[in-house]
Every structure is written in structure tokens, then in C-alpha cells.
C-alpha positions as a Python dict, from the first residue, in 0.01 Angstrom:
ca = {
    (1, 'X'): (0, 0, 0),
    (2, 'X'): (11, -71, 376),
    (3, 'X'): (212, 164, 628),
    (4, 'X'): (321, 67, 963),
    (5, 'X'): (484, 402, 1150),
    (6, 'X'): (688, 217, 1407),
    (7, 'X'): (860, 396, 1733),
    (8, 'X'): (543, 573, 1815),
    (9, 'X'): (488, 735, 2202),
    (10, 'X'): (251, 981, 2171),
    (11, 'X'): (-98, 831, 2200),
    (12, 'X'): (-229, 1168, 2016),
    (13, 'X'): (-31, 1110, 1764),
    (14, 'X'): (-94, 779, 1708),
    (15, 'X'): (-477, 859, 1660),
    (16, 'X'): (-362, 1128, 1399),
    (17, 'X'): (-221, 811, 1209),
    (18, 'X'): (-516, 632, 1164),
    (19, 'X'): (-703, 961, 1021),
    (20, 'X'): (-412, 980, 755),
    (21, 'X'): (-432, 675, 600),
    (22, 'X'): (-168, 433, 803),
    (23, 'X'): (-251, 98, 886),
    (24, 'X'): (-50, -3, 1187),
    (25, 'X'): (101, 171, 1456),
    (26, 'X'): (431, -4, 1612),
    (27, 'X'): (535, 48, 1955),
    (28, 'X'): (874, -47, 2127),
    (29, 'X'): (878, -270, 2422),
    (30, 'X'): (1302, -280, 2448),
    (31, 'X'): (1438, -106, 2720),
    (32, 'X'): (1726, -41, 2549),
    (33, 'X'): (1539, 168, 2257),
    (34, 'X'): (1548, 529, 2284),
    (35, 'X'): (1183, 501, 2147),
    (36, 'X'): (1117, 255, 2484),
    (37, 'X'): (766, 308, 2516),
    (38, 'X'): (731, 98, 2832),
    (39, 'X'): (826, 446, 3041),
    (40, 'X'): (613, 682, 2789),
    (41, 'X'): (266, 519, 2728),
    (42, 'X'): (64, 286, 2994),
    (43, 'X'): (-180, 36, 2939),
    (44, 'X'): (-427, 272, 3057),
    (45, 'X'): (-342, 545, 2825),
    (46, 'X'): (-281, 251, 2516),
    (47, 'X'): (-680, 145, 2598),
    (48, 'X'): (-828, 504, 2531),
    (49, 'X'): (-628, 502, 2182),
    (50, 'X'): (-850, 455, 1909),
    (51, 'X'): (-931, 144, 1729),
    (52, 'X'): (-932, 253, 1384),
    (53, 'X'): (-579, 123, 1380),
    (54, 'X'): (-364, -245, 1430),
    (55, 'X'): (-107, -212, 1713),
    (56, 'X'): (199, -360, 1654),
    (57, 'X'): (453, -466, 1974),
    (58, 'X'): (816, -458, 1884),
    (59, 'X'): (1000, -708, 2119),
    (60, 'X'): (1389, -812, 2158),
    (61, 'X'): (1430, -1183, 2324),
    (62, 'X'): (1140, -1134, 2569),
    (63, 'X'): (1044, -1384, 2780),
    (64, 'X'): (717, -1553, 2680),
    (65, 'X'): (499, -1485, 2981),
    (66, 'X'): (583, -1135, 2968),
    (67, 'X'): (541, -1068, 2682),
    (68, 'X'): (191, -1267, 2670),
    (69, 'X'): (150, -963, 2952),
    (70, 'X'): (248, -722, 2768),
    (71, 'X'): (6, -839, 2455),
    (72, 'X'): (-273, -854, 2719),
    (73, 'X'): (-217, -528, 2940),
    (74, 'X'): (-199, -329, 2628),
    (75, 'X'): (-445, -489, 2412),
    (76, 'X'): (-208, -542, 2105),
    (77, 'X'): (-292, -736, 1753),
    (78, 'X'): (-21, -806, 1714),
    (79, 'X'): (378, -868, 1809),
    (80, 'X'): (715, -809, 1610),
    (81, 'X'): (988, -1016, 1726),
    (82, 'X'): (1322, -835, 1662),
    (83, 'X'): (1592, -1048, 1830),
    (84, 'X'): (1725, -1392, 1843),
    (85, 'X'): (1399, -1604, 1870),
    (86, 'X'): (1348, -1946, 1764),
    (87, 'X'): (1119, -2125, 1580),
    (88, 'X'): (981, -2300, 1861),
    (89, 'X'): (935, -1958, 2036),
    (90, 'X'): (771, -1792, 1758),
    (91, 'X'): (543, -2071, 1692),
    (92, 'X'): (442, -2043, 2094),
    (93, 'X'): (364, -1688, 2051),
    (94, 'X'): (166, -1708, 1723),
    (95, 'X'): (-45, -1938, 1910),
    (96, 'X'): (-186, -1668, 2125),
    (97, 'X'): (-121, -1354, 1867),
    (98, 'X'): (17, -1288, 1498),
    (99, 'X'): (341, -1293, 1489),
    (100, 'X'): (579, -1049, 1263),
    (101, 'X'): (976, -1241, 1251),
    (102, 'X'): (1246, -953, 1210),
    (103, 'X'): (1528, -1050, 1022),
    (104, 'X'): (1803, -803, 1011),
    (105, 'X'): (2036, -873, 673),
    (106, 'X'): (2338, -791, 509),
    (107, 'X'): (2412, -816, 129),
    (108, 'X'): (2549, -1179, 110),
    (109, 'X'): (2351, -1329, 390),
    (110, 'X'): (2140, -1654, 265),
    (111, 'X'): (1790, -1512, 288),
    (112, 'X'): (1617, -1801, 142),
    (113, 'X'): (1777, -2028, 424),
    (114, 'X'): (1754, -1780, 712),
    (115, 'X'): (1407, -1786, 685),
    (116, 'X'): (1294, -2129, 596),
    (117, 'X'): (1295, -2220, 973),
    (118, 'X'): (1017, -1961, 1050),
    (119, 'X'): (780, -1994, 772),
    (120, 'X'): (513, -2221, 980),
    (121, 'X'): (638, -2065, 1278),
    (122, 'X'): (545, -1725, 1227),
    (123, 'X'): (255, -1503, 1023),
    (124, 'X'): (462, -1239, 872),
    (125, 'X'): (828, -1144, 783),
    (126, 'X'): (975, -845, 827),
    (127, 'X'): (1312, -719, 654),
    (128, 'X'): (1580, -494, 786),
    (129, 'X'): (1865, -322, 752),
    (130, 'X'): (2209, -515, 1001),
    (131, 'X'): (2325, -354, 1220),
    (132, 'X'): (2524, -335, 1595),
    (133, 'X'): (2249, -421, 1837),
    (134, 'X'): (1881, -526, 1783),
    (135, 'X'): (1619, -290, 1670),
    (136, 'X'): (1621, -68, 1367),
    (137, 'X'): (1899, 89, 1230),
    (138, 'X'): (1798, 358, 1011),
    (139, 'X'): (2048, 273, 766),
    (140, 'X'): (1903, 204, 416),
    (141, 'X'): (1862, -117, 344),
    (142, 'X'): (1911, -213, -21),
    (143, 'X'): (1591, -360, -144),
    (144, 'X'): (1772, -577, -421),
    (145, 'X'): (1869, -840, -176),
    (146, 'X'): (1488, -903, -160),
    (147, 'X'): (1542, -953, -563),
    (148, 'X'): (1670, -1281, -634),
    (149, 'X'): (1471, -1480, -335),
    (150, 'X'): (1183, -1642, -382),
    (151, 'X'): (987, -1501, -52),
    (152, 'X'): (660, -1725, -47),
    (153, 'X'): (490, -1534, 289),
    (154, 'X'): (376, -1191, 326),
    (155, 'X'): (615, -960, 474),
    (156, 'X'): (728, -549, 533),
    (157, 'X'): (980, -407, 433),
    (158, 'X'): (1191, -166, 692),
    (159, 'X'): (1572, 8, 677),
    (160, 'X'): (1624, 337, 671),
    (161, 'X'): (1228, 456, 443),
    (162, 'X'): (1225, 832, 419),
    (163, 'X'): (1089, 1109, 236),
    (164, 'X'): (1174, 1104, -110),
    (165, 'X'): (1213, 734, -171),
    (166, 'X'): (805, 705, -291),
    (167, 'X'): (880, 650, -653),
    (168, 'X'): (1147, 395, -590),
    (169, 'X'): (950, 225, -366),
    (170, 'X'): (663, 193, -618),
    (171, 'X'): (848, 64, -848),
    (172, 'X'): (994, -221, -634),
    (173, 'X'): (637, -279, -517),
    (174, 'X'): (539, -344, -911),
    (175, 'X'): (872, -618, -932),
    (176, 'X'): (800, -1006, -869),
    (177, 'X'): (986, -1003, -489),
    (178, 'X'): (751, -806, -391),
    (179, 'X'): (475, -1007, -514),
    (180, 'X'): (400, -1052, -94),
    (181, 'X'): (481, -728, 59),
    (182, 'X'): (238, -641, 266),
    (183, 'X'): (321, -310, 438),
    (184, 'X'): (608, -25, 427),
    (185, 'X'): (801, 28, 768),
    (186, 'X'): (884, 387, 851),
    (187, 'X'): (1031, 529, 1163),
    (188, 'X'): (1344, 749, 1253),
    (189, 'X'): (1320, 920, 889),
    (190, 'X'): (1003, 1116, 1003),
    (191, 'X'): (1104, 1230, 1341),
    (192, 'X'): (1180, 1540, 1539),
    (193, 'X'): (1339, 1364, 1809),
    (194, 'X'): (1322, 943, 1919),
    (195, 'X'): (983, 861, 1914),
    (196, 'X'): (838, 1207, 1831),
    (197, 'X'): (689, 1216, 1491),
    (198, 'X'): (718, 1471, 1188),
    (199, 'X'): (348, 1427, 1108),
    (200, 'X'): (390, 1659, 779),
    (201, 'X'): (646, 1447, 674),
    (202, 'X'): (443, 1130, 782),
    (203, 'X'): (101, 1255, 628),
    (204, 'X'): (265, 1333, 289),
    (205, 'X'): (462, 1001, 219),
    (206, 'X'): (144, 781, 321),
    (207, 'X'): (-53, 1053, 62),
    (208, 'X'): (151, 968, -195),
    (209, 'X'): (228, 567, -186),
    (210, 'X'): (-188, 540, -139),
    (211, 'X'): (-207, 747, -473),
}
């Protein structure tokens, strides 16, 4: 199982992740994020970061050339577009990086049809819990809504992960929606503070879902 810690600022912590098992590291370029890492973490400090794991860019309805910028100043793999981007834009992007489409759901929205627009348009899904704003919510977001779609693109799962959900987790990851999850998405659930991480808490949930 794949882990993604998302909202990260501290780049020593972000090398810890790599030595405990996570996969990606996801970093918040929206100003209006109290995990903003654009004031926290500069390119220069980004390029001394280890490579041992992906960096992930978390973007809200940025403009295309500055967020190519953005890709380029801070060396990322890879971008997660988290507002109200189109197809055409996504496909532009994924040109030039892979590209991770947010989609932030409720239980009756028409996930089949939301996403049928982005499938050649983007690399990767990702699924999350609606909410006022963009951006995670750190509500929980009820997995069964994932249950009765037919999902045919890799994708990671988000809303609200936190200690103690492991077992339910696994057992979702053994059920035919989530034939193409590729990573878990955690983030305010393991923190002191906005973008400082619990790395106890952090440490022992990727421990356990790699069992």
C-alpha cells in the first residue's frame, strides 16, 4: 500500500518520510492553505531534499505557466490539481508532468459522470471529502461512495485518514472499487499544528498498512 503525507513544510521532515516507508510527499502551492508552503520551503531548500521520495504539488486553479514554474523551480514529479480545472487544462499539464485530478464529492454526486471527462486528460484520480472552499477538508469521507462505481484508472483515496482507521482501510483495499487504488492520502489527522507533522503517529500508520 502506497502513502502520500500531504501538507508537508518541513524539509527534515519530509526526508524522515522516505526512511519510514511513505511514497510521496505532497506540498501545498495555495495561498489560501494554512499549510501554504510557497512562504515555508524554497526551491533552494526543496533541491537539497532527498530523492528517495516522489513530490507531489497540490494546486487550486493555477495558471498554466506558473505553475509549469512552479513544477520546474522546485523540481516536482508530479502535480495535484484541486480546483475547478478542465479537461483541456489537465490534458495541457499532463503533457509536461503527471497529473493527479481532485475531485471533492458528496454522497449523491454522479461519480461515474464527474469523472468521465478527465480520464484521457489526466494520470491519476484522487477522491475527497466536499467541502466549503478547495483543498482538503479533514472531514471523513465515506469510502462507500467509491462502492458502486466502476473506477477504471488508478487513483488515492483522501478525507479525513487518521490513526485508527488501518483495519478498515484494509479491508476496503481487499473490495473490487478498490481494485485501482493506488495510494492512501493522509494529512491534518497526523499533525501538531498546519503543516507540522506527528511523525509517531505518521511512522506507525504507514508500519501497519505496509504489514
Amino acid at each position: 500500500m502506497r502513502i502520500k503525507v500531504c501538507g508537508m513544510t518541513l524539509p527534515e521532515q519530509v526526508n524522515a518520510l522516505a526512511e519510514m516507508g511513505a511514497d510521496l510527499a505532497g506540498f501545498i502551492f495555495y495561498s489560501k492553505s494554512p499549510r501554504f508552503v510557497g512562504n515555508k520551503l524554497s526551491p533552494e531548500k526543496m533541491k537539497k531534499i532527498g530523492g528517495g521520495i516522489g513530490k507531489v504539488g497540490v494546486f487550486v486553479n493555477t495558471p498554466y505557466e506558473e505553475l509549469l514554474q512552479t513544477v520546474e523551480s522546485y523540481r516536482l514529479d508530479i502535480v495535484q490539481l484541486h480546483g475547478d480545472e478542465s479537461p483541456i487544462f489537465c490534458e495541457k499539464v499532463a503533457n509536461y508532468v503527471t497529473v493527479i485530478k481532485a475531485f471533492r464529492l458528496s454522497d449523491n454526486d454522479p461519480l461515474e459522470w464527474m469523472v468521465r471527462p478527465f480520464h484521457d486528460a489526466s494520470d491519476m484520480y484522487m477522491f475527497d471529502t466536499l467541502g466549503a472552499g478547495y483543498g482538503g477538508t479533514g472531514k471523513k469521507f465515506d469510502w462507500k461512495v467509491l462502492s458502486d462505481a466502476v473506477i477504471d484508472k488508478l487513483f488515492l483515496l483522501s478525507g479525513g485518514i487518521e490513526p485508527g482507521d488501518e483495519e478498515k482501510l484494509k479491508a476496503f483495499a481487499k473490495e473490487e472499487a478498490a481494485r485501482k487504488l493506488f495510494a492512501l492520502d493522509i494529512n491534518s489527522k497526523f499533525e501538531f499544528s498546519p503543516g507540522v507533522k506527528d511523525m509517531d503517529r505518521v511512522k506507525k500508520f504507514i508500519q501497519e498498512m505496509k504489514a
